[in-house]
DRENPA-3360 file (N, C-alpha, C; in nm, 2 decimals, always signed):
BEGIN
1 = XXXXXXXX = +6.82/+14.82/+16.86/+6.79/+14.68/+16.86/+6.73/+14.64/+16.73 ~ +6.74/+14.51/+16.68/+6.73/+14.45/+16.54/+6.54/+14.41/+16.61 ~ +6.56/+14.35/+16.73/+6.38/+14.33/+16.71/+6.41/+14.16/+16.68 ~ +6.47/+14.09/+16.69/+6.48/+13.94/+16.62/+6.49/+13.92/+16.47 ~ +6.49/+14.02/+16.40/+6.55/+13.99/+16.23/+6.65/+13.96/+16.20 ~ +6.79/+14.00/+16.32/+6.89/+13.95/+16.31/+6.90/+13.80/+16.27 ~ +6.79/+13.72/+16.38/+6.81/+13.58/+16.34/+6.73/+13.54/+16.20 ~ +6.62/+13.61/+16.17/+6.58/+13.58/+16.08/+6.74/+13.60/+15.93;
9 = XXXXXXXX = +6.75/+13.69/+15.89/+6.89/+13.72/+15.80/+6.93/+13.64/+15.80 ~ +7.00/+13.58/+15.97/+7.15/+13.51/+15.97/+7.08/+13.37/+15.87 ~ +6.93/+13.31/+15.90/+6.90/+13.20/+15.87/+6.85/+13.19/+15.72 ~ +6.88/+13.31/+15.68/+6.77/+13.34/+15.54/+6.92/+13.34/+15.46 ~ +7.06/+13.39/+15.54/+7.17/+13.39/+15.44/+7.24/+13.26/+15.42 ~ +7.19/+13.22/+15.54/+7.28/+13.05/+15.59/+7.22/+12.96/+15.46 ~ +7.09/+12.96/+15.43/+7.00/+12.90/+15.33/+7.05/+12.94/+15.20 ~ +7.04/+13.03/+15.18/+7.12/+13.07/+15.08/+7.27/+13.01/+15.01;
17 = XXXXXXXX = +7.35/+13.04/+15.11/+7.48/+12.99/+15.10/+7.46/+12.82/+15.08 ~ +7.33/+12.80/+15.14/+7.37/+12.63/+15.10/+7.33/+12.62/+14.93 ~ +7.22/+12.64/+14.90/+7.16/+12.67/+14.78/+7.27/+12.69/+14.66 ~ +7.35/+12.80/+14.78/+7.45/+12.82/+14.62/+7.54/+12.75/+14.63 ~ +7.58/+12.62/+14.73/+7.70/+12.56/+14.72/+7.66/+12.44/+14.64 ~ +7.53/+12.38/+14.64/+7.45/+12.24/+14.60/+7.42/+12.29/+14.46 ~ +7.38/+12.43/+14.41/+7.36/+12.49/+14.29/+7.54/+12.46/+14.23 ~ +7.63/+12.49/+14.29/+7.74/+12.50/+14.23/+7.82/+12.34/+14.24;
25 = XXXXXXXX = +7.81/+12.26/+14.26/+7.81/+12.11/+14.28/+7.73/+12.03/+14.17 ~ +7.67/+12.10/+14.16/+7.53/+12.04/+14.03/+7.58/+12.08/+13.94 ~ +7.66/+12.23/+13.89/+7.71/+12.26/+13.73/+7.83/+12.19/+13.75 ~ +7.90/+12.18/+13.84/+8.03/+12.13/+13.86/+8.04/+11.94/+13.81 ~ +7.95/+11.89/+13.84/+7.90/+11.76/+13.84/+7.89/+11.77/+13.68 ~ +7.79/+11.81/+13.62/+7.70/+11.82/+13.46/+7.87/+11.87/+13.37 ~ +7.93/+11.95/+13.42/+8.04/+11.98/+13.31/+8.17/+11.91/+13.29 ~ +8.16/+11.76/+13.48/+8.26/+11.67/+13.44/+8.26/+11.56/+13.38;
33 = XXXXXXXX = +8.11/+11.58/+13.40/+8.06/+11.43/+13.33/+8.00/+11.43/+13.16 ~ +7.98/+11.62/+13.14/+7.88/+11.64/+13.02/+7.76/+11.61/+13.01 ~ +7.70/+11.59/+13.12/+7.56/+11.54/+13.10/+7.48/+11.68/+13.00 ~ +7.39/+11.65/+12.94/+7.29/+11.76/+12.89/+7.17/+11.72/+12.86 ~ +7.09/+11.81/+12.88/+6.93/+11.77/+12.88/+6.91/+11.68/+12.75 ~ +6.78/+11.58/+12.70/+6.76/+11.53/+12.58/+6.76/+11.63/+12.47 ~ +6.67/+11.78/+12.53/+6.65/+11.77/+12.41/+6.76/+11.90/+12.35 ~ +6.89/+11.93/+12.40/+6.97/+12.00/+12.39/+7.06/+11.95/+12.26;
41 = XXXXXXXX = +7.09/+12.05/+12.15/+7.17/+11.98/+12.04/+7.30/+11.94/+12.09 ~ +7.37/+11.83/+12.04/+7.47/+11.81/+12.10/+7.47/+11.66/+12.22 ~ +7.33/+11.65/+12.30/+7.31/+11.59/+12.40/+7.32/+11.38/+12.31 ~ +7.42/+11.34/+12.40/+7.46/+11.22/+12.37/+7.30/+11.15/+12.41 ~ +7.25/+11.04/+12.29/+7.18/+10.99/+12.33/+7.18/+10.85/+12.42 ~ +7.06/+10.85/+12.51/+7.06/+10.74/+12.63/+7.12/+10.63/+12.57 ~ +7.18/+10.54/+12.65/+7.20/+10.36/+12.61/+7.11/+10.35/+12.56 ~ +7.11/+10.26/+12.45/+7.00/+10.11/+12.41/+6.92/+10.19/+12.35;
49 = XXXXXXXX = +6.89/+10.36/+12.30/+6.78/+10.44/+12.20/+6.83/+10.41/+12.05 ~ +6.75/+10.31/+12.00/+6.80/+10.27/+11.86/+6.79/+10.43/+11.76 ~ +6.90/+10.45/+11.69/+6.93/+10.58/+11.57/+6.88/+10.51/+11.45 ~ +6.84/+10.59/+11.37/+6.75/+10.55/+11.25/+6.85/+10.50/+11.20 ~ +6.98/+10.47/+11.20/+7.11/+10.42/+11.12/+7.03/+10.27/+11.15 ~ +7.05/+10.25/+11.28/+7.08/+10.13/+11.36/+6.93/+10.02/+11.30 ~ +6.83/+10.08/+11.33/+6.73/+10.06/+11.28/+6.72/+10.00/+11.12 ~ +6.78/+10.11/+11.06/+6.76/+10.05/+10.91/+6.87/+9.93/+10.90;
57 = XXXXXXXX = +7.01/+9.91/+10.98/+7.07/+9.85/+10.93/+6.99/+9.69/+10.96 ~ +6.94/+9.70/+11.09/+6.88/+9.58/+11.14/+6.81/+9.55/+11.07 ~ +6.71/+9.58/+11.00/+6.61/+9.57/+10.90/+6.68/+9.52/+10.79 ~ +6.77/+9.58/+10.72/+6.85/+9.51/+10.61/+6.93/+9.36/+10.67 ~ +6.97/+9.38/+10.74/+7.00/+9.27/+10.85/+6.93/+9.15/+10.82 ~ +6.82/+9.16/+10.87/+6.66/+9.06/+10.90/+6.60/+8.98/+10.73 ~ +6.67/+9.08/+10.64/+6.64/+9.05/+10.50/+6.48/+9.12/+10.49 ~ +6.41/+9.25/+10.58/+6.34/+9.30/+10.53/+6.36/+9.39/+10.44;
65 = XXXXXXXX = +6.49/+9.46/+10.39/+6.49/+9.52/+10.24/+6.63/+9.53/+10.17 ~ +6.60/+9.53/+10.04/+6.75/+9.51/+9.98/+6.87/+9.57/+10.00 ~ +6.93/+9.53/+9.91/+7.05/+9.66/+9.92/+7.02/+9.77/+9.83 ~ +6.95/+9.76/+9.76/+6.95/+9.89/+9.67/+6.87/+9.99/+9.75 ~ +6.75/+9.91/+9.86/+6.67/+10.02/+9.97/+6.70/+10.08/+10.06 ~ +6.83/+9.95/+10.13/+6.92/+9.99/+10.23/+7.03/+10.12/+10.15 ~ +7.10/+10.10/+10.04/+7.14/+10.22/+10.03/+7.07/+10.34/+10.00 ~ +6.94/+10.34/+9.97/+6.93/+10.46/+9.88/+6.85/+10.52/+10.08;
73 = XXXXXXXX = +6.77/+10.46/+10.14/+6.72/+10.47/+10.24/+6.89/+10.55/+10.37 ~ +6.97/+10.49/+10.31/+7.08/+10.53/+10.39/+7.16/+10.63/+10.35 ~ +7.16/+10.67/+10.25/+7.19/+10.79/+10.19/+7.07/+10.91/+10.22 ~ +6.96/+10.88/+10.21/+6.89/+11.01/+10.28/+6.87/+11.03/+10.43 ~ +6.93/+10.97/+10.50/+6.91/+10.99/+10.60/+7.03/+11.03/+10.66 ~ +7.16/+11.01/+10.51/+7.29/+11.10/+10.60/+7.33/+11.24/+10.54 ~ +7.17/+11.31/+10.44/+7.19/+11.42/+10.38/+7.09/+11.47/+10.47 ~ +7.01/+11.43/+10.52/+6.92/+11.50/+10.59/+6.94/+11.53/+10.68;
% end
């Protein structure tokens, strides 16, 4: 006789099996959509996070700096 561990097992495998189906639904999900963590290389950034591009251009935009700042400012930031 198992003593009742039987049911313990059956309930400890059943858990499991779910774990790994919700575990495997969650990679399955992340690799159709591509999601990736922030701070992973590669990881697309959120809507609406202004890029130092975007930023400088607005600025030049606004008439806070010239074109000679806007370029030389925008050339180091596409060597860097």
């Amino acid at each position: 006789m198992m003593y009742g561990y039987g049911t313990f097992w059956g309930l400890f495998m059943m858990a499991l099996l779910v774990a790994a189906l919700l575990g495997g639904g969650w990679l399955i999900y992340r690799a159709a959509t591509g999601a990736r963590p922030p701070d992973q290389p590669g990881a697309p950034e959120p809507p609406g996070t202004p890029t130092a591009e975007r930023v400088l251009a607005e600025r030049y935009a606004r008439g806070e700096i010239d074109d000679e700042e806007y370029h030389h400012r925008l050339a180091t930031l596409r060597r860097g």
